[in-house]
C-alpha positions, 0 to 999 in steps of 0.5 A, spaced: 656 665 034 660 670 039 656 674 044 655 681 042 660 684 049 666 679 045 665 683 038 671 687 036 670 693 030 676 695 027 674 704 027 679 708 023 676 715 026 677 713 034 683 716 037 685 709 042 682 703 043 676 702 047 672 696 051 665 696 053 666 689 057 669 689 064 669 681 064 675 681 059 680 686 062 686 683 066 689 687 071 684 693 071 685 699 074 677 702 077 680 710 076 675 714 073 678 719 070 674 724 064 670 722 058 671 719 052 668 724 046 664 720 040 663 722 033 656 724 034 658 728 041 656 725 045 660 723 051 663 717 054 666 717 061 671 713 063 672 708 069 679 705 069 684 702 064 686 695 063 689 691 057 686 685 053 689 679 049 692 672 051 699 669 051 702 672 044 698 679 045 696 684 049 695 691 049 696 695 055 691 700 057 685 699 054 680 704 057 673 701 060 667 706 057 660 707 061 655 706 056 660 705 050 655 700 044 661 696 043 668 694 043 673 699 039 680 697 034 682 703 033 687 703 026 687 709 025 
């Protein structure tokens, strides 16, 4: 069974991708840089970019959020 900080959900109502998981960020870039706003109003802040994947695919700056619940695909 894959850990809980390696699952990814697919959400059609965030804005961009979003990672909770530091330990899967290449090329991290710490800049803590404003919030992230969720569908309840709550608040995320921001503490740098990086991108995830392997050799076939990468996507560039993810950004890592304080206190996000889980990693985020956004499809929208």
């Amino acid at each position: 069974m894959a850990s809980k900080k390696r699952l990814w959900y697919l959400d059609g109502g965030c804005s961009e991708h979003m990672i909770r998981d530091v330990s899967q960020l290449i090329n991290l870039k710490w800049k803590p840089d404003g919030f992230v706003t969720y569908g309840d109003n709550n608040r995320g802040r921001i503490l740098g970019v990086g991108d995830i994947g392997g050799d076939d695919v990468i996507i560039k700056d993810v950004p890592l959020v304080d206190g996000l619940k889980h990693n985020l695909l956004s499809i929208s």
